[in-house]
C-alpha positions in Angstrom: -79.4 94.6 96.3 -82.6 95.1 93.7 -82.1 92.6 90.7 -84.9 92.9 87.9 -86.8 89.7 87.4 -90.0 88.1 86.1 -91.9 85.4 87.8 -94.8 83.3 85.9 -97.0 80.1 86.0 -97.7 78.1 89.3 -96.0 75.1 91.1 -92.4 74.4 91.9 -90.3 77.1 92.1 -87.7 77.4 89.6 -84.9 80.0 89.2 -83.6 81.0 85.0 -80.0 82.5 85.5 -78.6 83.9 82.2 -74.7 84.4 80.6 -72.6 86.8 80.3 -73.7 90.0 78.5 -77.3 88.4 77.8 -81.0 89.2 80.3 -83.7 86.7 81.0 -85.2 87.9 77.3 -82.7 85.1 76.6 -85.2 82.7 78.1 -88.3 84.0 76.0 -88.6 81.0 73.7 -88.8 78.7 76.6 -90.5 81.0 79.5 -94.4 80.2 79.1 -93.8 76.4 78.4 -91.9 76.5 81.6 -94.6 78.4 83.8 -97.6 76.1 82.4 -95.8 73.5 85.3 -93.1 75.4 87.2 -93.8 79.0 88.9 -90.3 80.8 87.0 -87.9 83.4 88.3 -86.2 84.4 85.6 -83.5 87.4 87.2 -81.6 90.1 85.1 -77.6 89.6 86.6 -76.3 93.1 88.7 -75.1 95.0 85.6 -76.9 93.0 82.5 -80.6 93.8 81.9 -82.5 96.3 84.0 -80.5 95.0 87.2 -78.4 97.9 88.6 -74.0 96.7 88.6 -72.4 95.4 91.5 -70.0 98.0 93.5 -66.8 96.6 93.3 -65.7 93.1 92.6 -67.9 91.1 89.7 -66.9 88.0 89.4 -69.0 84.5 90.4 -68.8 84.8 93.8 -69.9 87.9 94.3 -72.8 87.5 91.8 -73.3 84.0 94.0 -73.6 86.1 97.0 -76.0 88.7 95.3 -78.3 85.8 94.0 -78.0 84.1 97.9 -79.3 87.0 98.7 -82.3 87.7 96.3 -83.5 84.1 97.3 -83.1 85.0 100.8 -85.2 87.8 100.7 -87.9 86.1 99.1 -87.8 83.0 100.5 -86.8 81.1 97.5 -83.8 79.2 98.9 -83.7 75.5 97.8 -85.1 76.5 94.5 -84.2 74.5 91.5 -81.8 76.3 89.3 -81.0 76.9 85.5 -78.3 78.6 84.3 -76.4 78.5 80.4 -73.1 79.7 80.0 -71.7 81.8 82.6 -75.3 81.9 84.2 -74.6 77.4 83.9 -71.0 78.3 86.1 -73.0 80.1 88.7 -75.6 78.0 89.2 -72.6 74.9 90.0 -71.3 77.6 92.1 -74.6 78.0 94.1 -74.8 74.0 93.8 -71.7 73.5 95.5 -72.3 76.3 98.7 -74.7 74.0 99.7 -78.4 74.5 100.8 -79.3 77.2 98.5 -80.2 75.2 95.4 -82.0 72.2 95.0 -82.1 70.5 90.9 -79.3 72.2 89.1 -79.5 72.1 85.0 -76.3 73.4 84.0 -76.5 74.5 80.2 -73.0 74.6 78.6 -71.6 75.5 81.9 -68.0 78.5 81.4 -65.5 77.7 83.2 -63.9 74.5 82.0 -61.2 75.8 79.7 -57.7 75.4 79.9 -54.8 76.1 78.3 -54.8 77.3 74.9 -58.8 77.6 75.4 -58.7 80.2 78.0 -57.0 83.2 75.2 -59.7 81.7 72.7 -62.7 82.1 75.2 -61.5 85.1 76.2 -60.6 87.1 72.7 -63.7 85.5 70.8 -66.0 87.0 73.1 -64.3 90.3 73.6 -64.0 90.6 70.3 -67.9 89.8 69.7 -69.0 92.1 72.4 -66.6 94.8 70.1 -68.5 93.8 67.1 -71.8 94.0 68.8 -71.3 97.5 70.3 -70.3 98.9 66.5 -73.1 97.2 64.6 -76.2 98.8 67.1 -77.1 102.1 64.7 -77.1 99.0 61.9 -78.5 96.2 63.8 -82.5 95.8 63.3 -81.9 95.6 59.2 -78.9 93.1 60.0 -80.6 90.3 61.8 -84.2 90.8 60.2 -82.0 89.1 57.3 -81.3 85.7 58.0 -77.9 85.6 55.9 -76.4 88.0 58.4 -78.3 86.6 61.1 -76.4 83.3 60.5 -73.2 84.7 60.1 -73.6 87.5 63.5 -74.9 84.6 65.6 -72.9 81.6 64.4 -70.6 81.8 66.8 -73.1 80.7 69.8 -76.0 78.8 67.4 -75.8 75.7 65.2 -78.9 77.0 62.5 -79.1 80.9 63.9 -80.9 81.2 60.8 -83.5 79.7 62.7 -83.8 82.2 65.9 -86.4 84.4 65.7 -85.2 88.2 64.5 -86.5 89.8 67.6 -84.6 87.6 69.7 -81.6 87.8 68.1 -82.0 91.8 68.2 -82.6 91.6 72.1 -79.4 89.4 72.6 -77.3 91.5 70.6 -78.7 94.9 72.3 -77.0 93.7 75.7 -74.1 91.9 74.0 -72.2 95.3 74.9 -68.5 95.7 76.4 -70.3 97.7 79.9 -68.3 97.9 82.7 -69.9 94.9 84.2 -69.6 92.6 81.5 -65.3 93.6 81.2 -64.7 93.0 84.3 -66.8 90.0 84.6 -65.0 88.3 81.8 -61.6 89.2 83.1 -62.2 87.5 85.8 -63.8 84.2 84.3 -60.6 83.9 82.2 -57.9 84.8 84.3 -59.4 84.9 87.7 -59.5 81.1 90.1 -60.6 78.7 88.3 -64.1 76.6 88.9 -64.0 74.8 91.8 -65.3 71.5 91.9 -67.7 69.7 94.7 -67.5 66.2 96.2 -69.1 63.2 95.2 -73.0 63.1 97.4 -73.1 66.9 97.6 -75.2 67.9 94.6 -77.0 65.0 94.3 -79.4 66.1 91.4 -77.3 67.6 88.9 -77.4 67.5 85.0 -75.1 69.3 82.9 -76.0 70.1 79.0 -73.8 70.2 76.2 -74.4 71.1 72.6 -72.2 69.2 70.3 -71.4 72.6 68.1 -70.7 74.5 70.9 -67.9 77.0 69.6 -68.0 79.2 72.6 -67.1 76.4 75.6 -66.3 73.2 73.2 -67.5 69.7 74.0 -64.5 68.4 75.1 -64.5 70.4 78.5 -67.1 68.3 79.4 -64.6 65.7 81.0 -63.0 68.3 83.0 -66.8 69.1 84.1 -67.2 65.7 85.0 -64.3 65.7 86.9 -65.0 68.3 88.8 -68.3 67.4 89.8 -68.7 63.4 90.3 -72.3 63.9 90.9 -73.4 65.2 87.2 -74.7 63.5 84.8 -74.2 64.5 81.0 -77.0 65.3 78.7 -75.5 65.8 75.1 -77.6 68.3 72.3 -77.5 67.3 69.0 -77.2 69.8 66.1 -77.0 72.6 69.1 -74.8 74.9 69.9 -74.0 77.1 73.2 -77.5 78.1 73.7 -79.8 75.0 73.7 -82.7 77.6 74.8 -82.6 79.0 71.6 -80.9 76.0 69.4 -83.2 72.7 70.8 -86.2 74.9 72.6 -88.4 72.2 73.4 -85.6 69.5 73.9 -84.6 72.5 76.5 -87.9 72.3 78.3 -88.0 68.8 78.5 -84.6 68.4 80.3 -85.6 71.2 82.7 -89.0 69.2 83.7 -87.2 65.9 83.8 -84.3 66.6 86.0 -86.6 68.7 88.2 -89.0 66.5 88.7 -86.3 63.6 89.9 -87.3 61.5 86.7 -84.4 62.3 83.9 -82.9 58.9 82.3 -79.1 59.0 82.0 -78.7 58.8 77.7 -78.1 55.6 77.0 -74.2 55.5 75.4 -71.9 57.8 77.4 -69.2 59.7 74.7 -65.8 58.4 75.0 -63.3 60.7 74.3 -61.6 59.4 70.3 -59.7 61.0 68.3 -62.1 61.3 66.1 -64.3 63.5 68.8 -60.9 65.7 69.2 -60.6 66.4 65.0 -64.4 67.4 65.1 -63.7 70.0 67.9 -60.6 71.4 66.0 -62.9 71.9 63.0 -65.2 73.5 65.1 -63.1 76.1 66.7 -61.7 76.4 63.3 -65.5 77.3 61.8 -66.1 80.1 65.0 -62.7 82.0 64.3 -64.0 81.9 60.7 -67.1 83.1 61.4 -65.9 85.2 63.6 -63.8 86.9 61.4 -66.3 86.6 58.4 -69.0 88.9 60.6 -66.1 91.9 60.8 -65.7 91.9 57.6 -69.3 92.1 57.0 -70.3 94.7 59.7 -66.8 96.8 59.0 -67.9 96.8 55.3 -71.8 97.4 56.0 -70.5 100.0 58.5 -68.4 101.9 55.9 -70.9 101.8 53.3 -73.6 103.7 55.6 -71.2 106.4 56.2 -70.5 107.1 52.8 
């Protein structure tokens, strides 16, 4: 199928895969650093962006299958790949088929909840996607003003104050409940779960973490690990689910490093404590506070414009 896609710079290839109910505008802060040493396909996902839905089935295979595809027909397979979020799952998905990635930077990869985590990924982001589809006829004022700003985008950035407005509107323009993006998170919560690979199979693989990530918390991380013996584990400080917008240029750096075969395991691996598991309660804690915080802000912003 046609997918919509950019491609700047020169020099290795490098593919940009984003998450669910985002574009590649998600990589704008990042893009032009990125293409002054790597020549960057950045792709819009069937049914996100300007890329046309999938028939049938969404759900990471399929959207594997379509991106096999897209590299296929261009000749880009073996490419080093990027993904955050769900884009992070797919690109461990492409990892593990074999022979149609090379370097794979996982940014806060989906896919690692379980239990109790699974409702909370899954109603947190529903209900965002909800909030984001009511707020549109409201939205430029709402996140040219860095008080809402922070409290829309909390959820998925440690300092959203910081994100530039025009980013912020872009990502909350496609944060929409489309068909696409329903049936794509039904099936990342309650369809199979991620499938690991074995140990020598990816054998250059780094997978990012923010430390305030309230969308896919840290602690998941060991259940990455598990599941693929060949990562290493970069942690983001002061970052939360989406370290192209939180840590930009710590972003950029990873991406050249673990590309270019030359990134340096962090020094002091994290131990689970139960220190590390209080912090991640408070931080779910602060995203369903948030959470709740920006409907009463939007319900009561949305009232007041209609009367």
């Amino acid at each position: 199928m046609t997918m919509h896609y950019i491609r700047r710079g020169t020099g290795k290839p490098l593919l940009l895969l984003h998450g669910l109910g985002s574009s590649l505008k998600v990589w704008d802060l990042i893009v032009n650093e990125l293409a002054t040493q790597r020549d960057v396909i950045a792709l819009d996902l069937p049914g996100f962006g300007q890329s046309p839905a999938l028939p049938g089935e969404v759900s990471i295979p399929t959207l594997a299958d379509a991106v096999t595809d897209f590299l296929t027909q261009h000749q880009l397979l073996g490419i080093d790949a990027v993904g955050n979020s769900m884009g992070a799952r797919l690109v461990l998905e492409l990892g593990r088929r074999g022979q149609v990635v090379g370097s794979v930077v996982a940014l806060d990869p989906g896919g690692f909840w379980q239990g109790w985590q699974v409702a909370y990924f899954y109603h947190s982001v529903r209900l965002s996607a909800q909030l984001s589809r009511l707020i549109q006829p409201i939205l430029p004022p709402l996140v040219n003003n860095p008080l809402s700003r922070t409290v829309l985008f909390a959820q998925f950035s440690a300092h959203p104050w910081t994100i530039p407005s025009q980013v912020a509107l872009h990502e909350f323009r496609e944060f929409l409940p489309t068909p696409s993006f329903t049936r794509l998170l039904d099936s990342l919560a309650h369809g199979p779960p991620q499938q690991g690979a074995p140990i020598g199979s990816i054998p250059n693989l780094v997978i990012g973490w923010g430390r305030q990530d309230r969308i896919c918390p840290p602690g998941q991380s060991r259940l990455a690990l598990t599941l693929f013996p060949d990562a290493q584990l970069h942690w983001f400080s002061n970052c939360g689910h989406v370290p192209q917008l939180d840590v930009p240029a710590e972003t950029v750096a990873l991406i050249l490093a673990v590309t270019d075969g030359r990134y340096e395991r962090q020094p002091q691996p994290i131990t689970a404590t139960k220190a590390s598991a209080v912090t991640e309660k408070v931080v779910l804690g602060l995203g369903v506070a948030v959470l709740l915080a920006g409907l009463f802000l939007t319900f009561g912003k949305h009232r007041l414009s209609h009367t």
